[in-house]
N, C-alpha and C positions, 0 to 999 in steps of 0.2 A: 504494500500500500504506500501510497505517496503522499510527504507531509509537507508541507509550506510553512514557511514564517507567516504570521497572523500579523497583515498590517495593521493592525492597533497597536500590540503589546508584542508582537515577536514571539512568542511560542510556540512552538511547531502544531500545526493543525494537521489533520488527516485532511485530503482532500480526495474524498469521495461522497458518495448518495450517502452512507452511513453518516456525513456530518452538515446535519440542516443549514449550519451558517458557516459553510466556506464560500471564501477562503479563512474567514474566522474562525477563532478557536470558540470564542461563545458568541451566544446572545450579545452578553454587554457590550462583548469587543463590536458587534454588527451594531448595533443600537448607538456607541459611544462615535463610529465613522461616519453613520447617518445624520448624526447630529452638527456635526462637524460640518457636511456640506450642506446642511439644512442653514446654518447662521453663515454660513459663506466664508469658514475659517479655510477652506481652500478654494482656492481660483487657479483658473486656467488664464495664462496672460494671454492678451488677444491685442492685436494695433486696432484702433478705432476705422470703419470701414463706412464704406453709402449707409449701410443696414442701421447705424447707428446715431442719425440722423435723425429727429423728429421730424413727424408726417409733412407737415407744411415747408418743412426745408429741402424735401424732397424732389417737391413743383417746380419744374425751370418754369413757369411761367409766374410764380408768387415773388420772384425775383426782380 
């Protein structure tokens, strides 16, 4: 069987069907990473693009 570091806390997890929260080794470790990207404590860095623009700045013609 195959075990992973649990990116939470680092303790080897099983990662198979047998383990409901891999690649976590528990619940809290899945519950404590969810949280984590629930309050935005990680981000993926992006350059600002069109997309990010509000609507009205969009319009070549509101120009």
């Amino acid at each position: 069987m195959k075990k992973v570091a649990c990116p939470t806390c680092g303790t080897l997890a099983l990662f198979s069907q047998a383990n409901p929260w891999r690649p976590f080794c528990t619940e809290r470790c899945r519950l404590i990473d969810l949280g984590a990207w629930a309050t935005e404590s990680y981000a993926i860095p992006a350059k600002p693009g069109e997309d990010d623009l509000p609507e009205n700045d969009s319009d070549p013609e509101s120009r």
